[in-house]
N, C-alpha and C positions, 0 to 999 in steps of 0.2 A: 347335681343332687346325688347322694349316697343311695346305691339302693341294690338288690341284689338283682345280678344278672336275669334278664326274664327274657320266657320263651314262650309262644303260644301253643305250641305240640303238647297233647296230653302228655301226662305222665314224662313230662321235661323233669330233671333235678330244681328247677327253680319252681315249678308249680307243687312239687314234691315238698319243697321249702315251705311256702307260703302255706301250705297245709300245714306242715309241724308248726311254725310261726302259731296260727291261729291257736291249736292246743296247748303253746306253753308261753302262751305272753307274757312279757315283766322277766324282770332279772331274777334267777334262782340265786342262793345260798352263795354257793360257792364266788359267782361274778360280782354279789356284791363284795365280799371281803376281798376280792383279786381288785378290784377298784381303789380300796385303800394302799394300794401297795404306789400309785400312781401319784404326782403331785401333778397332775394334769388331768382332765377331765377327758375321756378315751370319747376317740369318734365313734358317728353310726358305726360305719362298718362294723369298724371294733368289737363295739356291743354286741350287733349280731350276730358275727361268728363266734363268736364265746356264748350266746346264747345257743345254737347248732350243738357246739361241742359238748355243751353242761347236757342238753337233751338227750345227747348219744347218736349224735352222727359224725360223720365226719363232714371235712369242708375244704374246701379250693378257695386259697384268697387271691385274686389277681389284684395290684395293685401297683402304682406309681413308686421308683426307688426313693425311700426317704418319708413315704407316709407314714411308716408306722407299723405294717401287716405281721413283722416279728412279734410285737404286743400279742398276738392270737397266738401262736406260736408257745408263749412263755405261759398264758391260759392255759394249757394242754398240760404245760409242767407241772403247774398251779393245782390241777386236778386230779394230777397221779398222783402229789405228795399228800393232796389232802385226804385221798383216798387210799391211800397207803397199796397202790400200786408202782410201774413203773414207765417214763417216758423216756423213749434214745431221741435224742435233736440232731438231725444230719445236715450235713455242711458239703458244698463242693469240694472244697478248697480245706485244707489245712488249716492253711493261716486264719480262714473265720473260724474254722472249729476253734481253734487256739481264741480266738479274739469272745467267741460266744461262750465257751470254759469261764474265762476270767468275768463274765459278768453276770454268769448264775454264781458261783462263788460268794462274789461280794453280796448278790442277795441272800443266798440258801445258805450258805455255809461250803468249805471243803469237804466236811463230810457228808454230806450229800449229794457232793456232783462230782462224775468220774471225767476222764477223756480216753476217747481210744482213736487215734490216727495213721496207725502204723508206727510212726515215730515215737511217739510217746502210750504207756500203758499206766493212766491213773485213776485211780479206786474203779476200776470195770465192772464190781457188785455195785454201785450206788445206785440207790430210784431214779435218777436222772442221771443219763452220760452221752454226753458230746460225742459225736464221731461224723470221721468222711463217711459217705452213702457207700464207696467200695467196703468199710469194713463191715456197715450192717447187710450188705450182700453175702457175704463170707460165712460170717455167722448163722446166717437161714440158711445155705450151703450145709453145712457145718454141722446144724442142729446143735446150736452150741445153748448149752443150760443157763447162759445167761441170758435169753431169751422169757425164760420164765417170769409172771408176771408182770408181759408187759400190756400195757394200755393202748399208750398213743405211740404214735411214729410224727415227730415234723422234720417235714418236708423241708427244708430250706428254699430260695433259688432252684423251683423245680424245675422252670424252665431250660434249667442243664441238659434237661432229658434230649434237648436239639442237638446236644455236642456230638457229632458223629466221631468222636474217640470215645468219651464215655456216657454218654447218653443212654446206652442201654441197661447200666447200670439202673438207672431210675426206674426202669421198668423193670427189672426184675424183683426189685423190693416190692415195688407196689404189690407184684402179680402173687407176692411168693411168703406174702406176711400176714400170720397167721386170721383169718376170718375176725378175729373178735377183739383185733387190735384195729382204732381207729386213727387213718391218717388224715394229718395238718397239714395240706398243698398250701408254700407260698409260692405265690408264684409275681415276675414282674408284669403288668399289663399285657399281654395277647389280646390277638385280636378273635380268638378262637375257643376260649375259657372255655364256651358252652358245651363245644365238642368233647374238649378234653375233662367236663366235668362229668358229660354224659360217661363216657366210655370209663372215669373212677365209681362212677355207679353202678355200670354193667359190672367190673372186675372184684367191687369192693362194696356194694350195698349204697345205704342212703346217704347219701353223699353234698351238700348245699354248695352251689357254686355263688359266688360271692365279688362282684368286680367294684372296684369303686376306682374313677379316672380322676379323680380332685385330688392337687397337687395340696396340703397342708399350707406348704409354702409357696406361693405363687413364682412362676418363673419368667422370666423376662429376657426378649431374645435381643442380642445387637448383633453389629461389625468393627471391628475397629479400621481405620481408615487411616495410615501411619500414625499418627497417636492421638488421631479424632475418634470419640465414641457416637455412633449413628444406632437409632432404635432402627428394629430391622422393621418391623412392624410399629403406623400411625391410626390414631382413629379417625376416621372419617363420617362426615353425616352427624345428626341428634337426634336423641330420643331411638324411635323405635327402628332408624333408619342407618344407625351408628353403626359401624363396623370395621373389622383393622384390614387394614390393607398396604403394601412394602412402601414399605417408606419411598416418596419419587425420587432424592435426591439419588440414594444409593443405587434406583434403577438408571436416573440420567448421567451415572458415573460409570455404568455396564456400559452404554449404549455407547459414551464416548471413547470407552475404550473398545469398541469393536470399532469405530471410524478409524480410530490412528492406526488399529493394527491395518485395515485400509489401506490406509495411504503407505503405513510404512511400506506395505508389501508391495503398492505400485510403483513406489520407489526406487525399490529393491530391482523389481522386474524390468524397467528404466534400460538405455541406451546408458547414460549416463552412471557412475558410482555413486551412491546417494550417502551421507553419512548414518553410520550404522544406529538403530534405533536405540534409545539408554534405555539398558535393563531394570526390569523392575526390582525393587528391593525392598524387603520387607522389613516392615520398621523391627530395629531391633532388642532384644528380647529386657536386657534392663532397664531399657523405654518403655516395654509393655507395661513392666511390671511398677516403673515407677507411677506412670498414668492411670494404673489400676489404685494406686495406694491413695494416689492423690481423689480419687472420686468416692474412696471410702468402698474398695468392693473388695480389700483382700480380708481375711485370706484365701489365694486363689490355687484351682488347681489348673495347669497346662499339661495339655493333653500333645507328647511329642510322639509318633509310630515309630520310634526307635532307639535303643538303648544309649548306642552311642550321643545321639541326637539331646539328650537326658541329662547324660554327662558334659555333656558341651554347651546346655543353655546355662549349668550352676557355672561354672567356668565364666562365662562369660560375664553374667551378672559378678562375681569375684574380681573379675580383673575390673570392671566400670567402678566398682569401691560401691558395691549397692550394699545397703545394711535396713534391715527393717526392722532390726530390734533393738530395747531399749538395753543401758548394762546389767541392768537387774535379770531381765531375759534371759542374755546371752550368761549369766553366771549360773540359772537354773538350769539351762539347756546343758552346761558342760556338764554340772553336778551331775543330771539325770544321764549323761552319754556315757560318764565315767564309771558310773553306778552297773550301767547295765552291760557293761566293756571289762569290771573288772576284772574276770576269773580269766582272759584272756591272753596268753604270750603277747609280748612286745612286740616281739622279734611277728610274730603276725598279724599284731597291727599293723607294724609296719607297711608287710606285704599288702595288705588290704587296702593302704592310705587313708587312715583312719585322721591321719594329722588336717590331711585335706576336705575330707569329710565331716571332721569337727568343725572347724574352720567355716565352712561353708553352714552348717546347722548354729552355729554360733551368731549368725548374721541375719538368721531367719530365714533360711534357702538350700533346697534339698532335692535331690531325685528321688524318683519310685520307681524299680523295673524289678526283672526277674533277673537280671545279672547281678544283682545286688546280694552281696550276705545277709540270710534270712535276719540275722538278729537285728544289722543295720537298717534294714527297712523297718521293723517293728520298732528301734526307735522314731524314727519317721513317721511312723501311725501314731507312736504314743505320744511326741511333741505336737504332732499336728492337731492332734483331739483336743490337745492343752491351750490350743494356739498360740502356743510359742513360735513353731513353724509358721510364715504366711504364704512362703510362695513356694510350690511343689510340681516340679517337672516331669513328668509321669507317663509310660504306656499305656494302655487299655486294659492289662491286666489291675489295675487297681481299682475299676470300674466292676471289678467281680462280687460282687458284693460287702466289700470289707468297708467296716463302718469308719469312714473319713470324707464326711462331707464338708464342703466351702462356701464362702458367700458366693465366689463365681469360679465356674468353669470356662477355660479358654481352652479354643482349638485350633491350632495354627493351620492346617489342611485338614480337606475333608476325603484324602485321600488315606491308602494304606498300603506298607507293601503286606503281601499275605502267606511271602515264602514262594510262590510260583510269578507274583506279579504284582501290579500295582492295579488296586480296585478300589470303586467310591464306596464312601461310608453307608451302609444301610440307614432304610430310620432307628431300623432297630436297635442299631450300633448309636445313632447318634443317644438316642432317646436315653440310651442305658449309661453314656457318657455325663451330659449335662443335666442327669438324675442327679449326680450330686452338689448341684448345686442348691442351695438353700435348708440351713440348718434350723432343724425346728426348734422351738423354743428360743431361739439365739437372732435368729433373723427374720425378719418379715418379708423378705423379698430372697428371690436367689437370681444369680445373672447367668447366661450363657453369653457369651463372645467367640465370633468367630474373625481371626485375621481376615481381613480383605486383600484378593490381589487379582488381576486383569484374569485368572481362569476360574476365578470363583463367582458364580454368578447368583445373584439375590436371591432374584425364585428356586434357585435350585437349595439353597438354605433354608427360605420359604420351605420348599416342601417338604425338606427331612424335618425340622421343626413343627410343621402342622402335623405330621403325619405319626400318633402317641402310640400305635397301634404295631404288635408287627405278629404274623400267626406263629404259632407252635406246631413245629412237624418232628416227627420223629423221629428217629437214627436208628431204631432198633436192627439188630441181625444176631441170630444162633450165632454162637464161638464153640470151640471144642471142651472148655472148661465146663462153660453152661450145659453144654451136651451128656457129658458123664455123669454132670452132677444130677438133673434132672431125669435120665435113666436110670440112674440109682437108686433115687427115693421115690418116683412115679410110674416107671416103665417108659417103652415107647410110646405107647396111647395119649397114654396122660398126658406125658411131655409136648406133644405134639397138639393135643386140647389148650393147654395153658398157654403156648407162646402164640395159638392163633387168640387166644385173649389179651396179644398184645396191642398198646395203642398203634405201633406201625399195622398189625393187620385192622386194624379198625380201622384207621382212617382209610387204606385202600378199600376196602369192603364197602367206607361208606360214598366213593367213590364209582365201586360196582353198581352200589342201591340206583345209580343215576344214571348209570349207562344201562344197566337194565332193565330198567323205566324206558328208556329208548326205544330198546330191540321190543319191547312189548307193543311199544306205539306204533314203531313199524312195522310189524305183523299185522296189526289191525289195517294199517294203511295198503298193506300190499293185498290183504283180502277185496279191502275195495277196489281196488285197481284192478284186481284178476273180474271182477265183475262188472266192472266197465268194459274191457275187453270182451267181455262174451258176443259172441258171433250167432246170430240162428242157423248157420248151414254148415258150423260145426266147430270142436277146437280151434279158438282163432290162439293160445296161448302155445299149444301143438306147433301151430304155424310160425308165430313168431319167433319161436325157436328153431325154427328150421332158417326163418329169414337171417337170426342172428348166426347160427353155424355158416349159414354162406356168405356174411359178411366179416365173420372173423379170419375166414380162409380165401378172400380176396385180399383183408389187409394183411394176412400171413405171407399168401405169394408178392403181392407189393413188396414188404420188407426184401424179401429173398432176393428179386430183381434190383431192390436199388444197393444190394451188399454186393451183389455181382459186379453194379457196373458201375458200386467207387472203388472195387477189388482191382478191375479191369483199368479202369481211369488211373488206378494208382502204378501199377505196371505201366502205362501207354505212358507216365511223365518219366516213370525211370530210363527211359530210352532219348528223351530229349536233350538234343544239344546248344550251346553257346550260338546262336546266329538264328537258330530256328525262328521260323513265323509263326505262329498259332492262334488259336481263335479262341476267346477266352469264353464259352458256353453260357454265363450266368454271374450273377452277383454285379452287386455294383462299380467293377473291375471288366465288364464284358466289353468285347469290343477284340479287334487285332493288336498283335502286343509280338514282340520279338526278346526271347530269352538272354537272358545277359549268363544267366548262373543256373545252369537242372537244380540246385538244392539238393539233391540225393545226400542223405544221413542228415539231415540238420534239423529234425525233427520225428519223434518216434512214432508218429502217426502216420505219414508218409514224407515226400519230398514237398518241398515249398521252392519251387522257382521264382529268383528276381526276375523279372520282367519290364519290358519300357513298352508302355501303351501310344495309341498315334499321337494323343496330346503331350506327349514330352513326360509323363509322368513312372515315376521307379515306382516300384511295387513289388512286395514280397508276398506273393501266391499263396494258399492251402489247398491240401485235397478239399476241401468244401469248396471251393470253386470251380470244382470241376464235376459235375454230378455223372457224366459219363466220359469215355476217352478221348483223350485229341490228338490229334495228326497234324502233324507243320503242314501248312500249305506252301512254303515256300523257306528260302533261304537268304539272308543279307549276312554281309562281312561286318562283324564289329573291329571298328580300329581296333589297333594296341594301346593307341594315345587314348580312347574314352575313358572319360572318369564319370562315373556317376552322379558324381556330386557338383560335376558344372554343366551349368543352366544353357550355356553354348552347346556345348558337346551333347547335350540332350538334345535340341530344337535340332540338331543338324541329323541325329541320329532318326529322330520320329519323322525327319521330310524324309531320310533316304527309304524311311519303312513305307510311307502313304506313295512314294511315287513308283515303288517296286513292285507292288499289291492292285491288284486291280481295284476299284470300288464295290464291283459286283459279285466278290471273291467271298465276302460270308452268304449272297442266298448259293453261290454256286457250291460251294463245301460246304454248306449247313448238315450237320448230323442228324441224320432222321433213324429215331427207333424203329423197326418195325412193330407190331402190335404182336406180341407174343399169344400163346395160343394157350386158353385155359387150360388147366389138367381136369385129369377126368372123377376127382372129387368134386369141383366148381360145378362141372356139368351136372352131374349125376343131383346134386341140390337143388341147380334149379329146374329140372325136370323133376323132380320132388315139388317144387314149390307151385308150380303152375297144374298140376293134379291135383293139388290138396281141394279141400270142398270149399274153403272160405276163401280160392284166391278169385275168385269172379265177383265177391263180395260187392255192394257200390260204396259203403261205408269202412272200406276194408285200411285205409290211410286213418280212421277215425278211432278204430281199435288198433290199429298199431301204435299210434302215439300213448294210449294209455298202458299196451303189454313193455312199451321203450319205459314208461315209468316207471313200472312196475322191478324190470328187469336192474335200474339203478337204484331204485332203493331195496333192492333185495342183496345187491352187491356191498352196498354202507351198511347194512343189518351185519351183514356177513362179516366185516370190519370190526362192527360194535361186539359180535359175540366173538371174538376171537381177544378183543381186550380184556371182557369180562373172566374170559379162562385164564388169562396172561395175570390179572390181578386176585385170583380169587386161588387161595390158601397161596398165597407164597413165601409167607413166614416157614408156614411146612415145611413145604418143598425142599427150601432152605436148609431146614434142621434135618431131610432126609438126607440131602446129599451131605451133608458135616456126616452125620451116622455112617453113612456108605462110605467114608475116606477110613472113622475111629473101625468100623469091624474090619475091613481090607488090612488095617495097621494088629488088631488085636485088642483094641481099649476096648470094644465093646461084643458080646456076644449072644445077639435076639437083644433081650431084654436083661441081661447079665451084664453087669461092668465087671470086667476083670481087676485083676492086682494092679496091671500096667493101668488101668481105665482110673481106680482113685487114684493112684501116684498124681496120676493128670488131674484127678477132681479138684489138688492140692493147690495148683500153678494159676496163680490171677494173672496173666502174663498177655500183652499181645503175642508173644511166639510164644504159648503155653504148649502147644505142640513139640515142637522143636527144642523145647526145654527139656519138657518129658522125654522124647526122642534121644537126646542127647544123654540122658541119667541109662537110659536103657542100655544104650550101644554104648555104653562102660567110654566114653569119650574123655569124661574128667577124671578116672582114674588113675592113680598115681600125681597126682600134680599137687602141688604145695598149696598155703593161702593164697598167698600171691599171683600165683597159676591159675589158681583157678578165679580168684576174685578176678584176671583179666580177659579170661574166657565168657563165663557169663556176662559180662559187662555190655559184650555184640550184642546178647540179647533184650538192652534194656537202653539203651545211646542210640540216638539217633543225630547224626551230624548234620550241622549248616553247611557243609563246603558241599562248591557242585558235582555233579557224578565225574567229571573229567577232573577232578583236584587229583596229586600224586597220591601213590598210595599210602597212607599211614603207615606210623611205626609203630612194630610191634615186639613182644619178647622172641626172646629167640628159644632155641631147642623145643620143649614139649608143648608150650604155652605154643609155638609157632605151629606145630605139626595137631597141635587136640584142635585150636582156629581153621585151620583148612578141614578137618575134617569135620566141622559145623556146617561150613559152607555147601561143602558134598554131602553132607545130610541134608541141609535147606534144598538143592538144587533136585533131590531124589523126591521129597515133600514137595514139591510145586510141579514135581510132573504129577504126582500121584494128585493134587488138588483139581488140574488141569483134565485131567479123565474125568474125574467130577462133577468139572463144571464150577468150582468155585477156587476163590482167593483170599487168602486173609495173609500168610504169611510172607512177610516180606525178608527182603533175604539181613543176616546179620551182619553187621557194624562195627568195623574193628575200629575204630577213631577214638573210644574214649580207652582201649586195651592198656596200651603203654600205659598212660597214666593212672589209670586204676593200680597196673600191676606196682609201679612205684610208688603210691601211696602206700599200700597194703605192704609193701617192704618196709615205710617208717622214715621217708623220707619228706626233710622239710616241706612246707607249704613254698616258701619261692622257688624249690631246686623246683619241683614237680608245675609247679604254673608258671616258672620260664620256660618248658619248652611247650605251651601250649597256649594255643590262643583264646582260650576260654577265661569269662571272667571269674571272680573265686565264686558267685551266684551262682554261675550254669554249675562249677565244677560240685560247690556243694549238693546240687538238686541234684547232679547226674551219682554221685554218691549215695545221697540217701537212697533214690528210686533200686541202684545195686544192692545197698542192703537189703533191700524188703526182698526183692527176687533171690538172695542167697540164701535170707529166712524161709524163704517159701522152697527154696533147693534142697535146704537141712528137715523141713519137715514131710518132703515127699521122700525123701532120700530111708533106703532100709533102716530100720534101727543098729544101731551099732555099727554102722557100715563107716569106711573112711572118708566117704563123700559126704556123709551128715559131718562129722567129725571138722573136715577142713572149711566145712564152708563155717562153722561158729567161730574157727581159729580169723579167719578170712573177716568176718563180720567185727569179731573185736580186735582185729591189727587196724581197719578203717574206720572208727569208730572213737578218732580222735583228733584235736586241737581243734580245728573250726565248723569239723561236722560234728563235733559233739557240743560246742558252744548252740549249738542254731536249733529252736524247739520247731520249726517251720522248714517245710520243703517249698 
């Protein structure tokens, strides 16, 4: 059932709802004619929030990928034009903004919709304009006058705000736009909406949270089982008793593959060589694809966690001679590849392997990755929408929102590597993957598939499948950019007011509301407690605490004595020799034993001697086996010829030990402690304690057990409020010690941003410090485009080889010498961060230097990506993201200075053949 989020806490956003709801029932004006624009009749949900937004609130839509919740979204547009104000629609990602651009166009018209991505700047005055969320961050930054008459803000894929790279962005828009503009949260299913709707109500007024879990198109789960299709889930039972439960075949196919690995392993473990077990193999990929075709479920998408992996399934399917399209197809397909290929050199075709690439798209079969040339993927998106493409071999990045859904999603593992390791799919992950399955209006069903293989077990499919749900948590942290900018236009105060307005302090705060709830309950519990202890013949709470000081200072001297005498034990084994007798004190090792080996250094705890105990047995010793010192009782000769490791040589060696040794040789050298002698703190307490008034008490055991309660949970209280301090303003905190690093540096002074402090306001950078740093201390001066296009590059490249790969090549002369003195600027920054207490900067990246500096000289695409092992995908993203920060170099940089001057020469020497082909980072 459709229904808005409900919560029983007064004064909730959904009771807040149901209240507006009553006042403005039935469709206004505006919703009916945004209806006609639809040849679909729009869901509840739909209605509702479009009824929210015509009312004048705002609204959070949580919803399933593929329902629909952009329709609310395009309402919002619907409303600025009508009302001849203005709406920005924000996008994570580029490539949607690009994808969401072209399809207000086809509705509104081009002149009425702009884009602003960083890469691209089109009609930026329209009522409506497309952009990434970092650029409408910028612009509130900024106070930039295109701001003026705006209305709405949507949200895209809010739930980006999780991404701890840019996740805070999300929050800063919310926090930081203007009161009387109203935001459009889309968001995907959370399991958390309510929290996060509450907290856009606290930051941004009346606000309607909105979830709806109903999939438009129903989704359906399997396995494939080499190129058998198994439903994962069967119905069971009738009527009201009916329910799904994992299919048993696929559970009695788990189970028999945990017996053979079994046996294989007994096998294995065997006296005998057993033949080695047959590896499993998983059915292969133009097999998939043919058995999907045949059951009528393409076009599909396969979900590979890796680029190369991408490249190597189209490949494979190419060489089996797999073709799923008809010739009429394949003749549109080229038209359209040719079409959107033309303005391109040959000669980089070539490089690209475009021949192979058509080829493969000619057949109905294609990758999706980030290594890809942006424009070649967007053909991929565009045939794919057309269904020309059926089968698309894909990472998770295409899982980001960008509108290309399938009849079926397939997953070959439910693993991933994540850059540090290999880890399981979340639900979250799974859920956001096999969201695009099932195309509305086009399919009535949509499929997920998962390969089977002996490490994939049912129930555990089972439950990322069952489980639709996953929370929203935040990534927010102050940066230095944020820092200046914020100081500038609000002071400290303010700044400091607004970011604990953030959702990361919210949710910890709402966190504290529970642990402080705690500490209050315990206070009331430890009141009772101190009056259960009440004594009539005086302070029995006085006493108790006198009983606890003299038990803490019995276990104090305890400790002391047993450091003494494994101090002492540890000395007494460094003196033992080869032959010694000794008597092994404790542990299940005790007994007489004859040293084979002292051990001295072979452990940095102490020595660990091998030893041969009377029953024949070797043994390698610890200081814990020894809890006080030992003394050989005696002496035996070990042969020369004894070896250890035979069973003879031992049985002869443990008679010469039992017959040399008396039997009565452990009570006759038994070590006895003497009883050492309190000190005279011990004394002086309990001569305190046996004077007090309540120690004659006859109940006195009765109220110590409840001041023993008392005293432990005053201890957990004491816990609980020291969390509650650890969590409460730490976004502050945060933004005070960023401040304590910008004034120490000079960016900021009290409440004053300096000259050096906007420079910095300028820099969207993660090393936005170290950028501004680097402008200061005159680094890039004198250096060419090319110099300098290679220098800044550290600051924005971040390389896949591991930290022990050889060092990169880089230019030589200035470009060599302005590079190292980046690094010795970052290294002078991370002490100063380090006094702090904080970290953000990481040190710079000469890996993409070389090849920046060669492009920006005008050097082909193959000279410059044969000596690099990037694909022309990375190289083009790693290009654009340099421009933007050279953009952002030239507009911090003084006016007329030569460092504004090279970095524009620097931006248009790189700023062509295939990164000018490409409208997507």
């Amino acid at each position: 059932m459709t229904t808005p989020d409900t919560q029983s806490a007064a004064g909730s956003p959904a009771q807040r709802y149901a209240a507006y709801r009553k006042r403005t029932a039935g469709n206004g004006p505006a919703l009916l004619d945004f209806k006609t624009l639809y040849d679909f009749d729009l869901d509840p949900f739909q209605i509702e929030a479009c009824r929210v937004l015509e009312g004048g609130s705002g609204v959070l839509v949580a919803a399933p990928t593929g329902s629909g919740k952009t329709v609310v979204g395009e309402f919002a547009v619907h409303l600025a034009l009508t009302g001849g104000s203005k709406c920005f629609y924000t996008t994570p990602i580029k490539a949607l903004s690009n994808q969401k651009y072209a399809d207000l166009v086809r509705r509104y018209g081009p002149e009425k919709v702009g884009l602003l991505t960083g890469d691209n700047s089109v009609n930026g005055e329209a009522p409506i304009v497309v952009m990434t969320t970092e650029v409408l961050r910028n612009m509130l930054y900024a106070g930039s006058p295109t701001l003026a008459g705006l209305a709405f803000v949507v949200m895209d894929e809010v739930h980006y705000l999780a991404d701890r790279f840019r996740g805070a962005v999300w929050e800063e828009v919310i926090i930081h736009v203007p009161d009387s503009v109203r935001i459009v949260a889309l968001s995907a299913t959370v399991s958390n909406a309510e929290e996060f709707g509450e907290w856009l109500h606290a930051v941004r007024g009346d606000t309607a949270v909105i979830v709806d879990e109903h999939r438009p198109v129903p989704l359906f789960q399997h396995m494939m089982v080499g190129t058998r299709l198994y439903d994962l889930f069967v119905d069971t039972g009738r009527g009201k008793d009916r329910q799904a439960r994992i299919n048993p075949q696929l559970q009695r196919m788990a189970v028999e593959e945990v017996r053979r690995a079994k046996v294989n392993q007994g096998r294995r473990t065997g006296r005998r060589r057993a033949p080695r077990p047959q590896r499993f193999r998983p059915p292969a990929r133009p097999d998939v694809i043919e058995r999907l075709e045949r059951a009528g479920l393409l076009p599909a998408i396969t979900f590979v966690f890796s680029r190369a992996g991408c490249d190597a399934a189209v490949l494979q399917c190419l060489n089996a001679g797999l073709r799923l399209t008809s010739k009429e197809e394949s003749e549109e397909i080229r038209a359209h590849a040719e079409l959107r290929t033309a303005d391109m050199a040959v000669d980089d075709l070539r490089v690209l392997g475009y021949d192979d690439f058509l080829t493969g798209l000619e057949r109905g079969i294609a990758a999706h990755h980030a290594g890809m040339l942006p424009t070649f993927k967007e053909i991929v998106e565009e045939l794919f929408t057309r269904g020309l493409i059926k089968a698309v071999f894909a990472t998770e990045t295409l899982a980001l929102g960008i509108n290309m859904p399938a009849r079926t999603v397939l997953i070959e593992k439910l693993d991933k590597w994540n850059g540090e390791a290999h880890v399981d799919l979340t639900p979250g992950e799974y859920t956001q993957l096999t969201g695009r399955a099932g195309r509305r209006g086009i399919d009535v069903e949509g499929h997920a598939v998962v390969i089977w293989s002996p490490s994939v077990d049912p129930s555990s499919v089972a439950g990322l499948a069952g489980t639709r749900t996953y929370p929203l948590n935040s990534s927010f942290r102050p940066s230095y950019n944020m820092a200046v900018n914020l100081v500038g236009a609000v002071g400290v105060e303010r700044a400091r007011t607004l970011l604990e307005e953030s959702f990361a302090q919210f949710q910890a705060d709402r966190a504290v509301v529970g642990l402080a709830r705690q500490v209050h309950k315990n206070k009331e519990a430890l009141a009772g407690y101190a009056k259960a202890a009440e004594c009539h013949l005086g302070d029995f709470m006085e006493y108790a605490a006198l009983r606890r000081r003299l038990s803490d200072r019995e276990a104090e001297l305890s400790r002391e004595r047993s450091s003494a005498r494994r101090a002492e034990a540890a000395r007494s084994l460094e003196h033992l020799r080869p032959g010694d007798v000794i008597l092994v004190p404790s542990g299940r090792r005790s007994g007489l034993a004859v040293v084979l080996d002292p051990g001295v250094g072979r452990r940095s705890d102490g020595p660990a001697p091998l030893v041969l105990t009377v029953n024949g047995s070797v043994q390698r010793l610890s200081i814990q086996d020894f809890p006080r010192a030992v003394e050989p009782v005696d002496r035996i000769r070990i042969p020369k010829s004894f070896a250890p490791r035979n069973p003879q040589a031992r049985r002869d060696l443990a008679s010469t030990l039992r017959n040399k040794v008396p039997d009565d040789v452990r009570e006759r050298r038994r070590h006895r402690d003497t009883p050492a002698t309190d000190d005279g703190e011990i004394a002086r307490l309990r001569a305190e304690l046996r004077a007090h008034p309540v120690h004659g008490c006859d109940q006195r055991e009765d109220h110590a057990r409840w001041a023993e309660r008392f005293f432990r949970l005053e201890r957990e209280t004491e816990q609980l409020r020291r969390r509650v301090e650890g969590r409460s303003q730490v976004i502050a905190r945060t933004f005070d010690r960023v401040c304590a690093v910008l004034q120490q540096l000079g960016y900021l002074e009290g409440d004053t941003v300096t000259d050096e402090g906007r420079r910095l306001g300028r820099i969207y950078n993660e090393l936005d410090l170290l950028t501004a740093e680097s402008l200061r201390a005159g680094i890039w001066e004198g250096l060419d485009p090319a110099e300098l296009a290679a220098c800044v590059s550290a600051l924005v490249y971040e390389s896949r080889q591991p930290d022990d790969a050889a060092p990169p090549k880089t230019p030589t002369g200035s470009t060599r010498d302005a590079l190292a003195a980046m690094v010795r600027l970052w290294g002078e920054l991370d002490a100063i961060e380090k006094d702090n207490r904080v970290s953000f900067l990481r040190e710079p990246d000469l890996g993409f230097a070389w090849t920046a500096y060669r492009w920006a000289k005008g050097q082909e695409l193959d000279a410059v990506l044969l000596e690099t092992d990037m694909t022309a995908g990375d190289f083009v993203r790693a290009v654009k993201q340099l421009l933007d920060l050279l953009g952002q170099v030239a507009d911090a940089a003084p006016p007329n200075s030569h460092i504004r001057k090279t970095a524009r020469k620097a931006m248009d020497a790189m700023r062509r053949g295939v990164v000018a082909y490409s409208s997507v980072a």
